[in-house]
C-alpha positions in Angstrom: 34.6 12.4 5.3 31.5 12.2 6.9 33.0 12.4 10.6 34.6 15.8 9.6 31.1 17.4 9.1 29.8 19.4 11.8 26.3 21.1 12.5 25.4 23.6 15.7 22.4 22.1 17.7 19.8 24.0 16.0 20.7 22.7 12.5 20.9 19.2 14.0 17.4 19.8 15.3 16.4 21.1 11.8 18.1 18.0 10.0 16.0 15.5 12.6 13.3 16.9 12.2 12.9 17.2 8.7 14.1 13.6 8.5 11.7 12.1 10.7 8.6 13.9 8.6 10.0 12.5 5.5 9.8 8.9 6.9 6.0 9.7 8.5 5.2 11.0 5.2 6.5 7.8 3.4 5.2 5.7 5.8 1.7 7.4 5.1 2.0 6.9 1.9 3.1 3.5 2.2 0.2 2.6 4.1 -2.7 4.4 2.4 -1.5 2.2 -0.8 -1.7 -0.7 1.1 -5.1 -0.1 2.3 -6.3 0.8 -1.3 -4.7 -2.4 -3.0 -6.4 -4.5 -0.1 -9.6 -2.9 -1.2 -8.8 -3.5 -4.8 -7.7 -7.3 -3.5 -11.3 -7.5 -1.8 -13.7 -6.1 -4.7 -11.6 -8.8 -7.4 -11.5 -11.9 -4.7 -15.7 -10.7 -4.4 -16.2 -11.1 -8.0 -14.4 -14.6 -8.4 -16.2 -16.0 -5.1 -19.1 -14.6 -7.1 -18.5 -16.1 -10.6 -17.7 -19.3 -9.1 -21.1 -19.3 -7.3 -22.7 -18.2 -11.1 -20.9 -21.6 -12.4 -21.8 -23.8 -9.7 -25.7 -22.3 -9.7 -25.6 -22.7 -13.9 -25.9 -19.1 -15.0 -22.5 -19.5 -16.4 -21.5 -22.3 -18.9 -18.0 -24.4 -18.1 -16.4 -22.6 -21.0 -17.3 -19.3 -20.1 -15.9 -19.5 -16.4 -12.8 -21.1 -18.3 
């Protein structure tokens, strides 16, 4: 079915076109949520490095850190 279908050049153009900014788009998407979960990663891993150094200095009791 698929083999029967034909296009003229400039709607082949048109198709590969518009199919190669839909995966630039995705893969712009796809990397500006990676960079934002990384950053989200990085600000939580900052905040347990720093409550661990809160229990280890004693401004934090055992059971709170728990």
């Amino acid at each position: 079915m698929i083999r029967s279908l034909k296009f003229d050049p400039e709607t082949l153009d048109w198709i590969t076109s518009a199919l190669k900014e839909s995966h630039q788009d995705e893969k712009r998407f796809h990397d500006e949520a990676i960079q934002r979960l990384q950053g989200e990663y990085s600000q939580l891993q900052d905040r347990i490095d720093q409550m661990y150094v809160d229990k280890l200095d004693g401004r934090v009791t055992n059971e709170f850190f728990d």
